[in-house]
CHARMM-style PDB file with segment names, atoms N, HN, CA, C and O in Angstrom:
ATOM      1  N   UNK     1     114.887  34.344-162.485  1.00  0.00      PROA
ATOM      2  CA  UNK     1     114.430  33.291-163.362  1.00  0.00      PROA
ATOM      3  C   UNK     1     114.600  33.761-164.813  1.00  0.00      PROA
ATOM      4  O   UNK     1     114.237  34.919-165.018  1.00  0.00      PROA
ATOM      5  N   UNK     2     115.041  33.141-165.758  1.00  0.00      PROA
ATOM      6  HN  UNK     2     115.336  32.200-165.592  1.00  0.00      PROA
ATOM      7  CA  UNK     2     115.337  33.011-167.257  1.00  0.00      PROA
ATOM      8  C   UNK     2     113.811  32.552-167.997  1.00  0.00      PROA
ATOM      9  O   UNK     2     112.922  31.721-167.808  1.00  0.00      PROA
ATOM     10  N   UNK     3     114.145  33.688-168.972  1.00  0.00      PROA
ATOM     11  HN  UNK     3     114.867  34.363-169.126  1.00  0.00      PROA
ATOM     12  CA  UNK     3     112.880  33.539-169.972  1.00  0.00      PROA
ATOM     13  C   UNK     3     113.704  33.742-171.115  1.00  0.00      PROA
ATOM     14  O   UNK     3     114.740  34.401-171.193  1.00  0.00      PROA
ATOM     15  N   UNK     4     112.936  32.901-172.246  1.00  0.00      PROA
ATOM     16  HN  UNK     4     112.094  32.365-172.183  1.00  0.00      PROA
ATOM     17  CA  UNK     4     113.353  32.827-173.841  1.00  0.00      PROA
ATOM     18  C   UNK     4     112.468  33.824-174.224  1.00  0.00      PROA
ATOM     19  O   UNK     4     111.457  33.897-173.525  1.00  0.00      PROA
ATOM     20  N   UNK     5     112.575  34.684-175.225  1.00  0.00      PROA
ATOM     21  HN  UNK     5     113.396  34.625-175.792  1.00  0.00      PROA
ATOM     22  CA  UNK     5     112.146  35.775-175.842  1.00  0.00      PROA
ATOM     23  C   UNK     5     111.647  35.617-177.330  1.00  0.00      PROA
ATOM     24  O   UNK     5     112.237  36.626-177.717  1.00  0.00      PROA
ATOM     25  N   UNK     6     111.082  35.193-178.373  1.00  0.00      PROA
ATOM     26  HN  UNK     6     110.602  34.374-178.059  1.00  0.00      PROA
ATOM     27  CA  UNK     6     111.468  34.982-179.682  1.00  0.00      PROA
ATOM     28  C   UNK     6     111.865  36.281-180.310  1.00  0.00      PROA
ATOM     29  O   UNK     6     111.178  37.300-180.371  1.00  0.00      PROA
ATOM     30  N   UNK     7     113.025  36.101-180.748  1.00  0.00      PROA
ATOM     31  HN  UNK     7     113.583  35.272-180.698  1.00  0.00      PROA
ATOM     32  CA  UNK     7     113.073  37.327-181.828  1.00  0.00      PROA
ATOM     33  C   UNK     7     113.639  37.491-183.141  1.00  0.00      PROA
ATOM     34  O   UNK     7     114.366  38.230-183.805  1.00  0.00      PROA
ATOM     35  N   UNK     8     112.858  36.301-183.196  1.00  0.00      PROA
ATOM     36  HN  UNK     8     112.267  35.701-182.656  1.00  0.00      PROA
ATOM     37  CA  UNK     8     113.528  36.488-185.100  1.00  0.00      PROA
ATOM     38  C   UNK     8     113.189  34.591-185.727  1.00  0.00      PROA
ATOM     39  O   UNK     8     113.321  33.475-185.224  1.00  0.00      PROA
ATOM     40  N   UNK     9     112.658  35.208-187.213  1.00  0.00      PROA
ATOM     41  HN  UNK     9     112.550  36.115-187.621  1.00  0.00      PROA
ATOM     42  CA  UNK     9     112.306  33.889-187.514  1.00  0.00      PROA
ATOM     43  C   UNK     9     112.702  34.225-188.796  1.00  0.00      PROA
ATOM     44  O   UNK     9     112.618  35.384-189.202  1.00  0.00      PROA
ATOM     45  N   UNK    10     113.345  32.845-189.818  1.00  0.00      PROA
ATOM     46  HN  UNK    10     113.413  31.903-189.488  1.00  0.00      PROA
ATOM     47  CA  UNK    10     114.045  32.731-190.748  1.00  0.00      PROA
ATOM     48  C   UNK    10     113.458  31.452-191.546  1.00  0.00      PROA
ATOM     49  O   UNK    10     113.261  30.360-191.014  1.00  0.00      PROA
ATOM     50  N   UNK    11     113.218  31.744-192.858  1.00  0.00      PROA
ATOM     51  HN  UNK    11     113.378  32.632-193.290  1.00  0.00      PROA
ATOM     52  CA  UNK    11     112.848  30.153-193.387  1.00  0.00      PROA
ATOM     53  C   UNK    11     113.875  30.256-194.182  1.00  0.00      PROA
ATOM     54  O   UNK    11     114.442  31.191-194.747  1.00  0.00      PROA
ATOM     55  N   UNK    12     114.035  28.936-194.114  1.00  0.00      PROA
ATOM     56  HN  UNK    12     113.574  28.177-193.655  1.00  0.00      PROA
ATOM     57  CA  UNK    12     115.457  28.177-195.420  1.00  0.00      PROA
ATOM     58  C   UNK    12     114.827  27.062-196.171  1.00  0.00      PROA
ATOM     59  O   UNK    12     113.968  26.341-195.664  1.00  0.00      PROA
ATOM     60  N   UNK    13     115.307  26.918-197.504  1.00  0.00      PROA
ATOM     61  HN  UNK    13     116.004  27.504-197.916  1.00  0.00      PROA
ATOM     62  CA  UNK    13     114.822  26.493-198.145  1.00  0.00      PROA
ATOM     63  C   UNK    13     115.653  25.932-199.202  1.00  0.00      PROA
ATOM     64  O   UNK    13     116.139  26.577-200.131  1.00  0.00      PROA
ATOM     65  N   UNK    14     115.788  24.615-198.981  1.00  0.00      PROA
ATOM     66  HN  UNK    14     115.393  24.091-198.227  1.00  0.00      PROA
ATOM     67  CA  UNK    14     116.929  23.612-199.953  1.00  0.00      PROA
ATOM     68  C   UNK    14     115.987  23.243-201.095  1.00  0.00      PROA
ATOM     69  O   UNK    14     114.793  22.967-200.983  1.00  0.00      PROA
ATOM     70  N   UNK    15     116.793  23.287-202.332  1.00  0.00      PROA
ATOM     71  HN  UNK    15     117.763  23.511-202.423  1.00  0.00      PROA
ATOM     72  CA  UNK    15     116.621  22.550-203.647  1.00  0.00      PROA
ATOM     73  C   UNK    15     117.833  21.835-204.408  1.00  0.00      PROA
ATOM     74  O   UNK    15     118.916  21.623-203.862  1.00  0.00      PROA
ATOM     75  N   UNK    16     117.621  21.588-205.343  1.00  0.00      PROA
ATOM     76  HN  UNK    16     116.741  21.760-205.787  1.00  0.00      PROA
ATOM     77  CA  UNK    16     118.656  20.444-206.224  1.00  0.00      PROA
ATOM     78  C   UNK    16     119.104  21.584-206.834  1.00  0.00      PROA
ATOM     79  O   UNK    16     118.290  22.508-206.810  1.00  0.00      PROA
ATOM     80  N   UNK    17     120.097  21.793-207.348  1.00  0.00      PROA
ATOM     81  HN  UNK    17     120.758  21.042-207.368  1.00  0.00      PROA
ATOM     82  CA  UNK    17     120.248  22.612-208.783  1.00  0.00      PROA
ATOM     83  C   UNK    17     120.862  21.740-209.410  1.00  0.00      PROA
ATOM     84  O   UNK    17     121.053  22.388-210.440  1.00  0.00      PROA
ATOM     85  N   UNK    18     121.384  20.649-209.625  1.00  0.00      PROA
ATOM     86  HN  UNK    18     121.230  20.122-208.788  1.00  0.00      PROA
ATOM     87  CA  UNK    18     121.755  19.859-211.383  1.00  0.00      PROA
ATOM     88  C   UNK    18     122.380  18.241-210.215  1.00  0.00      PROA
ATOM     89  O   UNK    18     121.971  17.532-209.296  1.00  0.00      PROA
ATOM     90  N   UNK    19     123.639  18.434-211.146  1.00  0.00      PROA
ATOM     91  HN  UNK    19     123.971  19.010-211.893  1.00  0.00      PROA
ATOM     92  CA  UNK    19     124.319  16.798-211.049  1.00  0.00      PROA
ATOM     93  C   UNK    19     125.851  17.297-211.251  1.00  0.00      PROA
ATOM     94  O   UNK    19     126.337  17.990-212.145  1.00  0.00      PROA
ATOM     95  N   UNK    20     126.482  16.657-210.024  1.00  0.00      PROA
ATOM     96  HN  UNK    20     126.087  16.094-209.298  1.00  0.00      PROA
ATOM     97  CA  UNK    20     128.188  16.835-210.122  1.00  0.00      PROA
ATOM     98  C   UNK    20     128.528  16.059-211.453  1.00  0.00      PROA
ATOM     99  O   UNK    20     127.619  15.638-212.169  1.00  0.00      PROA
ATOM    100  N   UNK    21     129.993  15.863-211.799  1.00  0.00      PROA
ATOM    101  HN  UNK    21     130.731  16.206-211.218  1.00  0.00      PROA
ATOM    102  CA  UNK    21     129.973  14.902-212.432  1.00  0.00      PROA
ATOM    103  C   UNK    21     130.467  12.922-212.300  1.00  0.00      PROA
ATOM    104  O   UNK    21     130.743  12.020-213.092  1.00  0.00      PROA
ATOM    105  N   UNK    22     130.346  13.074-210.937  1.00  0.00      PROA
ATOM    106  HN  UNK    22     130.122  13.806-210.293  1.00  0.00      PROA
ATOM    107  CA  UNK    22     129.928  11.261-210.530  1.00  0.00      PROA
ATOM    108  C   UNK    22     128.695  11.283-211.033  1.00  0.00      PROA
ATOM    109  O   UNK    22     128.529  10.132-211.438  1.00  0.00      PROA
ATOM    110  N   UNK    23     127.189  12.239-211.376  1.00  0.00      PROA
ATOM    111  HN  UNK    23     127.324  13.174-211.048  1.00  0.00      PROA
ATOM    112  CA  UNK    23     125.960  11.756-211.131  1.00  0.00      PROA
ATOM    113  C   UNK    23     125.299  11.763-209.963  1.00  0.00      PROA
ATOM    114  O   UNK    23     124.255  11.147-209.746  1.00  0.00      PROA
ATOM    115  N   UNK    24     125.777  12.324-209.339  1.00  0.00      PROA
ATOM    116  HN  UNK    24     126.625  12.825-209.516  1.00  0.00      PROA
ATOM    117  CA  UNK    24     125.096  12.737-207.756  1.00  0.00      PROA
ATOM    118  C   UNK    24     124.715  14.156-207.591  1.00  0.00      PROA
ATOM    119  O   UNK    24     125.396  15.151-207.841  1.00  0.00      PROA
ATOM    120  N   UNK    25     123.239  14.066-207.021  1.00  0.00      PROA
ATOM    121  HN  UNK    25     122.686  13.259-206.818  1.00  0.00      PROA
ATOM    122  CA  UNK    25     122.789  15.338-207.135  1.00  0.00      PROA
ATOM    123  C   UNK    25     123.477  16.487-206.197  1.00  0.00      PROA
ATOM    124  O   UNK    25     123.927  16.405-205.054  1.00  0.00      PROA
ATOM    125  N   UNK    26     123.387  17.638-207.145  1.00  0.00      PROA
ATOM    126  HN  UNK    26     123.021  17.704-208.073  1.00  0.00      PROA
ATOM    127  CA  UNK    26     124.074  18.744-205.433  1.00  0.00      PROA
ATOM    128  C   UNK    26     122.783  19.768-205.656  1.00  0.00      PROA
ATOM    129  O   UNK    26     122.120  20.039-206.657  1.00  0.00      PROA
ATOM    130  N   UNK    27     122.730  20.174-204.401  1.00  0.00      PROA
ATOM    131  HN  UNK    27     123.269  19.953-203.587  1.00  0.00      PROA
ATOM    132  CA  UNK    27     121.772  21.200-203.873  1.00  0.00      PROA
ATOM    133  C   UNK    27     122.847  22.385-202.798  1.00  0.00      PROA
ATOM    134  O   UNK    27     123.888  22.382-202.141  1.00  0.00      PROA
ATOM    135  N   UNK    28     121.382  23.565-203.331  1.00  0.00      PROA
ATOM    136  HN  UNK    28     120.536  23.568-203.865  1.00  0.00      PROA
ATOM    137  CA  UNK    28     121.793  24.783-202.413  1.00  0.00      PROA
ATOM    138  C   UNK    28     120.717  25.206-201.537  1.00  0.00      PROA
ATOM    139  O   UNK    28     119.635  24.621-201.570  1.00  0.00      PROA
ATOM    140  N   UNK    29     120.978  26.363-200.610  1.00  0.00      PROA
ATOM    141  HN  UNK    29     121.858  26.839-200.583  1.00  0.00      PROA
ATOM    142  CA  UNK    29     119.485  26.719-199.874  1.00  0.00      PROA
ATOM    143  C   UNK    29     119.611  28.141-199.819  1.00  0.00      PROA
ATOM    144  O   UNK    29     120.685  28.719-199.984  1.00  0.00      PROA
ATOM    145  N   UNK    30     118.343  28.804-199.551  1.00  0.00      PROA
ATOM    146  HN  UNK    30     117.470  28.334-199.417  1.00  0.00      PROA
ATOM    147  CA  UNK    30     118.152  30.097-199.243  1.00  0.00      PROA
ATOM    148  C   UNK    30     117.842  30.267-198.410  1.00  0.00      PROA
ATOM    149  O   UNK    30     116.922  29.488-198.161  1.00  0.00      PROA
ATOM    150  N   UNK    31     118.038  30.918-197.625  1.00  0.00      PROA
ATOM    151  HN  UNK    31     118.785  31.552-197.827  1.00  0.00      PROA
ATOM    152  CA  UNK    31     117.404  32.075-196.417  1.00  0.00      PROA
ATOM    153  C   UNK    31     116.717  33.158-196.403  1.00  0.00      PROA
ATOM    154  O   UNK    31     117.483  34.105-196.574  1.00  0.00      PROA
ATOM    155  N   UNK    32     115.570  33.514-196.274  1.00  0.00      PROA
ATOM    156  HN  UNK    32     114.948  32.744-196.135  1.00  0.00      PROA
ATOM    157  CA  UNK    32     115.118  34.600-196.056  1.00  0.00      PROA
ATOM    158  C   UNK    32     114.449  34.772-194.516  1.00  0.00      PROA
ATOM    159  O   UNK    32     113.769  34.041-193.796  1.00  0.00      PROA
ATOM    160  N   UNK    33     115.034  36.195-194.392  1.00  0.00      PROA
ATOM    161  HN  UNK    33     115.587  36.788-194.977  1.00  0.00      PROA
ATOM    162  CA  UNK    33     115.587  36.489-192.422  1.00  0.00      PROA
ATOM    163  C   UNK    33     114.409  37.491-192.608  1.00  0.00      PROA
ATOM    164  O   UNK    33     114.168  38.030-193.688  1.00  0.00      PROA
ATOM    165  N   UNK    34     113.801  37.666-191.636  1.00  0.00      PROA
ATOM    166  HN  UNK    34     113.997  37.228-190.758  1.00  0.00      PROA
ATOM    167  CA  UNK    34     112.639  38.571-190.713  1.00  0.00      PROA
ATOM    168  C   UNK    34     111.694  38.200-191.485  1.00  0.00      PROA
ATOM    169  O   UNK    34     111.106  38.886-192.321  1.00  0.00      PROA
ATOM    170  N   UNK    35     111.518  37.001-191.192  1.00  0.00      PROA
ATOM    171  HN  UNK    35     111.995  36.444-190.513  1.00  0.00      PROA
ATOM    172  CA  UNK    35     109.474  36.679-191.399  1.00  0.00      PROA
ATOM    173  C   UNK    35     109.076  36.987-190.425  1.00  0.00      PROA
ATOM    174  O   UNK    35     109.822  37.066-189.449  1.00  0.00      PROA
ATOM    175  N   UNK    36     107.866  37.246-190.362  1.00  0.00      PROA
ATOM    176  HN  UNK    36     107.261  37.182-191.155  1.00  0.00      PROA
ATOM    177  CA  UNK    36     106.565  37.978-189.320  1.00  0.00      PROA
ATOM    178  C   UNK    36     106.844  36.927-187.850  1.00  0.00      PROA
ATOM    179  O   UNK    36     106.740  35.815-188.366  1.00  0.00      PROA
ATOM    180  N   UNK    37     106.979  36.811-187.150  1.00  0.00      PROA
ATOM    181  HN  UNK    37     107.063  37.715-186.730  1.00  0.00      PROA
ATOM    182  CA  UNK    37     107.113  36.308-186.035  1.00  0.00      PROA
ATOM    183  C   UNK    37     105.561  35.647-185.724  1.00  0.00      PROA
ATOM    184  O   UNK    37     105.540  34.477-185.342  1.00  0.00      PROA
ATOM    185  N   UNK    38     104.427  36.284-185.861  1.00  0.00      PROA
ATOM    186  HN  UNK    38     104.443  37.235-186.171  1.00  0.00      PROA
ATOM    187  CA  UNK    38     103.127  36.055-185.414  1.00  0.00      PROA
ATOM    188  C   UNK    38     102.461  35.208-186.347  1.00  0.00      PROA
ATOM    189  O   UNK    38     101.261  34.947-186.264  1.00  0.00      PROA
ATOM    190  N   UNK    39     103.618  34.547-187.702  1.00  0.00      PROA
ATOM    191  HN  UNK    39     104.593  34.759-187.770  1.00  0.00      PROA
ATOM    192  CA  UNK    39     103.180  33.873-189.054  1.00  0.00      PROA
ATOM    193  C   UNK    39     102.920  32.701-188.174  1.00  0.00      PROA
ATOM    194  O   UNK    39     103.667  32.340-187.265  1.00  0.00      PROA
ATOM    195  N   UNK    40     101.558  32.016-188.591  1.00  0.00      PROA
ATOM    196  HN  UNK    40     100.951  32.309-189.330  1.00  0.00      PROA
ATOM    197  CA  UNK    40     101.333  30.846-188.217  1.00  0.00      PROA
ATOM    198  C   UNK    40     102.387  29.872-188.341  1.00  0.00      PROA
ATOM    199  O   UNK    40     103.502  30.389-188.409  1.00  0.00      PROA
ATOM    200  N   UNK    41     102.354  28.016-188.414  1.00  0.00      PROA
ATOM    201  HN  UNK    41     101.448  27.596-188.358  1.00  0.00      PROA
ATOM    202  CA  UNK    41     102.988  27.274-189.133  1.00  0.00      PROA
ATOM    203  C   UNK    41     102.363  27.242-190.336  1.00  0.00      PROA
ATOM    204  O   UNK    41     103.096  27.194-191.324  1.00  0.00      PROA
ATOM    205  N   UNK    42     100.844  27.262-190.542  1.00  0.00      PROA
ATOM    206  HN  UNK    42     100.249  27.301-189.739  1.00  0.00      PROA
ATOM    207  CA  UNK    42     100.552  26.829-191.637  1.00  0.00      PROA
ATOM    208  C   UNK    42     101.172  27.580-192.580  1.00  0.00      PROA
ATOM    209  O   UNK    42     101.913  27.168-193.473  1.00  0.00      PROA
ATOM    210  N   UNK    43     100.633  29.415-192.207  1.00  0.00      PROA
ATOM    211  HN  UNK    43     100.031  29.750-191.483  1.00  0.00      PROA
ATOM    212  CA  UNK    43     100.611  30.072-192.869  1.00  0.00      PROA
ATOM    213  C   UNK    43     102.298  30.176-193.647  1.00  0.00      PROA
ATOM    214  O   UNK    43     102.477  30.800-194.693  1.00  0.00      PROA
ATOM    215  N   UNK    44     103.375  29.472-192.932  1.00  0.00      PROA
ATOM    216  HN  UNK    44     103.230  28.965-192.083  1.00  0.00      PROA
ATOM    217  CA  UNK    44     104.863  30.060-192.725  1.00  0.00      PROA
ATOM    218  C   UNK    44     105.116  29.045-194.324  1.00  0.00      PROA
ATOM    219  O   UNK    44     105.743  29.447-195.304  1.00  0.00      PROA
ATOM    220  N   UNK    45     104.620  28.067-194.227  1.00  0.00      PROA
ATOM    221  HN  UNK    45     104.110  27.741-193.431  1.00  0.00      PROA
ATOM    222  CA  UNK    45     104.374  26.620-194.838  1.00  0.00      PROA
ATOM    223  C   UNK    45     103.815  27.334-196.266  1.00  0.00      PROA
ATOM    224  O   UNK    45     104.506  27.513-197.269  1.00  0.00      PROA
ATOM    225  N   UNK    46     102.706  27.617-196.142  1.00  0.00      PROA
ATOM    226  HN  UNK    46     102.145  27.471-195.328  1.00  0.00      PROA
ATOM    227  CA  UNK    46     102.291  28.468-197.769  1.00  0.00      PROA
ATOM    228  C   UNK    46     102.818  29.169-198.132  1.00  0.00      PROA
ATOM    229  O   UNK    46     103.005  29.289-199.343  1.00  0.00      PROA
ATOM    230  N   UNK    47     103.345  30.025-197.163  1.00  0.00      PROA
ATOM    231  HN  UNK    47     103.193  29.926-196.180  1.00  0.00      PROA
ATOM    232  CA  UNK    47     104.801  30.909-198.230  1.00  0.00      PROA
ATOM    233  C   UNK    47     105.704  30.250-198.386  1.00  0.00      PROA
ATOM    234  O   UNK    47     106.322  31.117-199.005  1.00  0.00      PROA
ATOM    235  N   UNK    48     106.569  29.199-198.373  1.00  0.00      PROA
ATOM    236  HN  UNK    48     106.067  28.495-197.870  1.00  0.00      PROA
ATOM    237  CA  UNK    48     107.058  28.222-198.464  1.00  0.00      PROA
ATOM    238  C   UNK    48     106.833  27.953-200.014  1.00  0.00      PROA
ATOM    239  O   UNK    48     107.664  28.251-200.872  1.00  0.00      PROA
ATOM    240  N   UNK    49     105.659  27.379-200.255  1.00  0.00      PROA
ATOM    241  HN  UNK    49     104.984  27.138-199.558  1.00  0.00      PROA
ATOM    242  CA  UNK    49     105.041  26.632-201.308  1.00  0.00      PROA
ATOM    243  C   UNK    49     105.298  27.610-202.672  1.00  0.00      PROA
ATOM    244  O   UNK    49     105.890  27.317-203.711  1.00  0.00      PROA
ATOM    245  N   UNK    50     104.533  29.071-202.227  1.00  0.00      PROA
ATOM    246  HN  UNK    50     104.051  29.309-201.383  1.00  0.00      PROA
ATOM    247  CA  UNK    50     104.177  30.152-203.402  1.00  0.00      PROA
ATOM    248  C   UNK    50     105.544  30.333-203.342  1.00  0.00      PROA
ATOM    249  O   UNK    50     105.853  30.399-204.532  1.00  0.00      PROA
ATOM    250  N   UNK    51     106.621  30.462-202.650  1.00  0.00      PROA
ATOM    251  HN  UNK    51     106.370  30.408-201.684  1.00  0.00      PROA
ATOM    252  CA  UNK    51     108.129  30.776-203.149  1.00  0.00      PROA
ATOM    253  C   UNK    51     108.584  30.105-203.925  1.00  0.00      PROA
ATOM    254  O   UNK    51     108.950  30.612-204.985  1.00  0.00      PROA
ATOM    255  N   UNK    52     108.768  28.443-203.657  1.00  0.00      PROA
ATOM    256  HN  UNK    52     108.471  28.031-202.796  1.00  0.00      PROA
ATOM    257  CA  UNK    52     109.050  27.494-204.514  1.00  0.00      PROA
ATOM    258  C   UNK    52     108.239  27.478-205.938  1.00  0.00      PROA
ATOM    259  O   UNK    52     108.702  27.469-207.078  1.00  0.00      PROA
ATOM    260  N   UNK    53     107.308  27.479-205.636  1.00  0.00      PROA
ATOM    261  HN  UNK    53     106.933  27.486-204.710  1.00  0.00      PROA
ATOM    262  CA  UNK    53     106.392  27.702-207.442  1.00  0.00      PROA
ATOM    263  C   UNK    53     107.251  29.087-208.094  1.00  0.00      PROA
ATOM    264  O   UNK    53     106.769  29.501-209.149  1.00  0.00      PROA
ATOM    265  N   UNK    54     108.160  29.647-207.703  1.00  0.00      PROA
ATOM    266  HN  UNK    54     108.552  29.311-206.847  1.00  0.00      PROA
ATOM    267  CA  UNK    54     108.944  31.086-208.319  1.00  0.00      PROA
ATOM    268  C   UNK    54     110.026  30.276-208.659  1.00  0.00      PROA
ATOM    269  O   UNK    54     110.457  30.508-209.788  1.00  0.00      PROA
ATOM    270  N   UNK    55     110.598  29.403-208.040  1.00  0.00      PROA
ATOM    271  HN  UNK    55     110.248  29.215-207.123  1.00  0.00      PROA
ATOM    272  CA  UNK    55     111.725  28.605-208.588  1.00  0.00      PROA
ATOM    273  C   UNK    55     111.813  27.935-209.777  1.00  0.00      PROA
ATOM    274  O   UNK    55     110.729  27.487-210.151  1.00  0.00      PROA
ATOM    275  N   UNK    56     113.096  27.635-210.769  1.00  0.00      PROA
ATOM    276  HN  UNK    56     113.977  27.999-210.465  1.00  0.00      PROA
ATOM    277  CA  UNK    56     113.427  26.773-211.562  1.00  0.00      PROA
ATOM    278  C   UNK    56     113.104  25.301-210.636  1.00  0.00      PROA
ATOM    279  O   UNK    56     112.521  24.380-211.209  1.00  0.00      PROA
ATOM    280  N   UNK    57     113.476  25.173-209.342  1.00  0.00      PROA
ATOM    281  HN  UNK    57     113.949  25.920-208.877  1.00  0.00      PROA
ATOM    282  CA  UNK    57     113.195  23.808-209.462  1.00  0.00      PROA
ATOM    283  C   UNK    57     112.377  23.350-207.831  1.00  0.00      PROA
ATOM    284  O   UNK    57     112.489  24.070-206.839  1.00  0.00      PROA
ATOM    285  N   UNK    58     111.879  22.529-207.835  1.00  0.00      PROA
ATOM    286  HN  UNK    58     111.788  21.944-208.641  1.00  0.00      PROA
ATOM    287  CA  UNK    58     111.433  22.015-206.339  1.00  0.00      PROA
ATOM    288  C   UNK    58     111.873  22.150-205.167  1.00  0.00      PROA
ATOM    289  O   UNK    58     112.859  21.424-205.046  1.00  0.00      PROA
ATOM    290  N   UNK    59     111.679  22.636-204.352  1.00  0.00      PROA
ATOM    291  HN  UNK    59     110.878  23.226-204.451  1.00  0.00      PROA
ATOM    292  CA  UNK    59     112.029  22.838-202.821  1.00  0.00      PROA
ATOM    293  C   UNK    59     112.481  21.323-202.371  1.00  0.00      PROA
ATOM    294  O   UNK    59     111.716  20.440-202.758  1.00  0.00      PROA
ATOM    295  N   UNK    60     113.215  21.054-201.878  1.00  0.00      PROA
ATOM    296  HN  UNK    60     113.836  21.771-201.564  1.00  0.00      PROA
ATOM    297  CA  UNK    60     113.606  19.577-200.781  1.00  0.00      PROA
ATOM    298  C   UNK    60     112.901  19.766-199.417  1.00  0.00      PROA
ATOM    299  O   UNK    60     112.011  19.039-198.976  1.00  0.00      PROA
ATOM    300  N   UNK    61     113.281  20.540-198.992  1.00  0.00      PROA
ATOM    301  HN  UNK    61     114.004  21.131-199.351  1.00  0.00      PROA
ATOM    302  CA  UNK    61     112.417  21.031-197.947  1.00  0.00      PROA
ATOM    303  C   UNK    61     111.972  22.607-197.218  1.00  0.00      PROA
ATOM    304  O   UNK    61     112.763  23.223-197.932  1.00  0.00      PROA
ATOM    305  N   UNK    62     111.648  23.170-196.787  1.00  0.00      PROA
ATOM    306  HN  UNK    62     111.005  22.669-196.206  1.00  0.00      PROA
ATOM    307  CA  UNK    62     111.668  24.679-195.902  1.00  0.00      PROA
ATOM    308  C   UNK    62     110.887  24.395-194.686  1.00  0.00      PROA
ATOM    309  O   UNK    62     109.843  23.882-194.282  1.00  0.00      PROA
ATOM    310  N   UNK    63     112.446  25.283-194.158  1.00  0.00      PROA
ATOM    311  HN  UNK    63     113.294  25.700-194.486  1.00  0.00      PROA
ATOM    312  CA  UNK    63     112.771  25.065-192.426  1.00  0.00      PROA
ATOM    313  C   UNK    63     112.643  26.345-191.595  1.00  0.00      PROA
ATOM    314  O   UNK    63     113.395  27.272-191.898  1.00  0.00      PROA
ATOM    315  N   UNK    64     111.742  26.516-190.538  1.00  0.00      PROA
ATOM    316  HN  UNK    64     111.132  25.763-190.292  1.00  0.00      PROA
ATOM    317  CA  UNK    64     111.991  27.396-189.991  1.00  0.00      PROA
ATOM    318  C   UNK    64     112.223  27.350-189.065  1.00  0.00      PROA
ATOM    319  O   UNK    64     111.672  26.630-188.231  1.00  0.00      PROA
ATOM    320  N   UNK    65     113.508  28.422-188.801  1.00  0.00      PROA
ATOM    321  HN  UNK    65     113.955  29.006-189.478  1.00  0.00      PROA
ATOM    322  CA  UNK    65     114.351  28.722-188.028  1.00  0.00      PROA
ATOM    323  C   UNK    65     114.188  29.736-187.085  1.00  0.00      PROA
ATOM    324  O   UNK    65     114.278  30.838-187.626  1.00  0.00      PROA
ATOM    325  N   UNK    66     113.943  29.804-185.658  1.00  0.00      PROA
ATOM    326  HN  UNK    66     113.869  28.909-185.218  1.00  0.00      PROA
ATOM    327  CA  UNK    66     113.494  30.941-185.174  1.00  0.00      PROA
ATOM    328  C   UNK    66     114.639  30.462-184.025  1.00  0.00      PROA
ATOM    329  O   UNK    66     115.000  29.359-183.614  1.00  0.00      PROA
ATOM    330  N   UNK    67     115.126  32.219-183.635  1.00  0.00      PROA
ATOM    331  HN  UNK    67     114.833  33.115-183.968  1.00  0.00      PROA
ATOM    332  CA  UNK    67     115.660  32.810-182.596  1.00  0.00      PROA
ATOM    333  C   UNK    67     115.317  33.338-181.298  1.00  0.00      PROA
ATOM    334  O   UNK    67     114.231  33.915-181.233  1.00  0.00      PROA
ATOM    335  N   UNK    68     116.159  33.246-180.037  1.00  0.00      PROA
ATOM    336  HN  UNK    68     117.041  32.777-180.090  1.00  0.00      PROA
ATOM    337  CA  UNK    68     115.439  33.491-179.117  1.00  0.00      PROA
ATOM    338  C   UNK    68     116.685  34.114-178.131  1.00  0.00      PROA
ATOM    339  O   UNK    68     117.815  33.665-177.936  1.00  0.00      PROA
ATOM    340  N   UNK    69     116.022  35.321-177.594  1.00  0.00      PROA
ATOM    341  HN  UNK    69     115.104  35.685-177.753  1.00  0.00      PROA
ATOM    342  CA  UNK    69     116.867  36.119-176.432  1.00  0.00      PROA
ATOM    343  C   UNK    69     116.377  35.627-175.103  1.00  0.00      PROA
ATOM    344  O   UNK    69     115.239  35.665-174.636  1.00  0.00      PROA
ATOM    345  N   UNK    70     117.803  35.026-174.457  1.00  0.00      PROA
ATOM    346  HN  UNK    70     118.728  34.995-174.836  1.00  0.00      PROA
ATOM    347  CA  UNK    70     117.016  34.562-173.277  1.00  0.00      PROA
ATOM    348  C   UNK    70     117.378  35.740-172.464  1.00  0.00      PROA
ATOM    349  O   UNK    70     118.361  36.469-172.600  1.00  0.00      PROA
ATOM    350  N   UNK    71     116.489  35.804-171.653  1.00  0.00      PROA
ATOM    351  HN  UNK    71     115.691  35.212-171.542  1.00  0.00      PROA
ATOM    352  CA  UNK    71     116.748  37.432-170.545  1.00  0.00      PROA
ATOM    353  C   UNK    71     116.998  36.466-169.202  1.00  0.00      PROA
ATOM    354  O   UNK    71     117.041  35.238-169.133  1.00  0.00      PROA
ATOM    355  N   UNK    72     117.189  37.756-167.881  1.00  0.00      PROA
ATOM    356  HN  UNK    72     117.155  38.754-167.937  1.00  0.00      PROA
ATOM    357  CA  UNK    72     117.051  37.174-166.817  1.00  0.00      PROA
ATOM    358  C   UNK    72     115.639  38.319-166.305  1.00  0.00      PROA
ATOM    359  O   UNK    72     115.558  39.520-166.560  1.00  0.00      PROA
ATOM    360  N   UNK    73     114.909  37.688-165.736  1.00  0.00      PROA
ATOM    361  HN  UNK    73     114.975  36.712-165.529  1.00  0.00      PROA
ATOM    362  CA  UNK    73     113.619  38.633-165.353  1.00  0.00      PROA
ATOM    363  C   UNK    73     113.431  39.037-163.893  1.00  0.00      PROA
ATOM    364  OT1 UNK    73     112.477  39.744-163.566  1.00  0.00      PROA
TER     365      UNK     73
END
């Protein structure tokens, strides 16, 4: 029988940085790889927040991304 494992959690995190020149906004994102695995949602969510308050500009959103080793047991 197959089991999923978690091993590895990643938040990403899109913002705007300016305007092409049609006037349409473009955005980029970051990644930051090996957050605590045992991080709540909330807690994953407030670092989220206090990162974005370090930014020039507003978060669009932050996503976390977690990985998983499936074994055979």
């Amino acid at each position: 029988m197959a089991t999923a494992i978690l091993s590895g959690n990643s938040m990403i995190m899109k913002y705007k940085t300016g305007t092409n020149e049609k006037g349409d906004d473009t955005f980029s994102s970051q990644r930051f790889s090996n957050v605590r695995l045992d991080l709540s949602d909330n807690d994953f969510y407030e670092v989220g927040q206090a990162l974005s308050c370090l930014m020039s500009t507003d978060a669009i959103y932050i996503r976390k991304q977690q990985d998983y080793l499936v074994e055979d047991i």
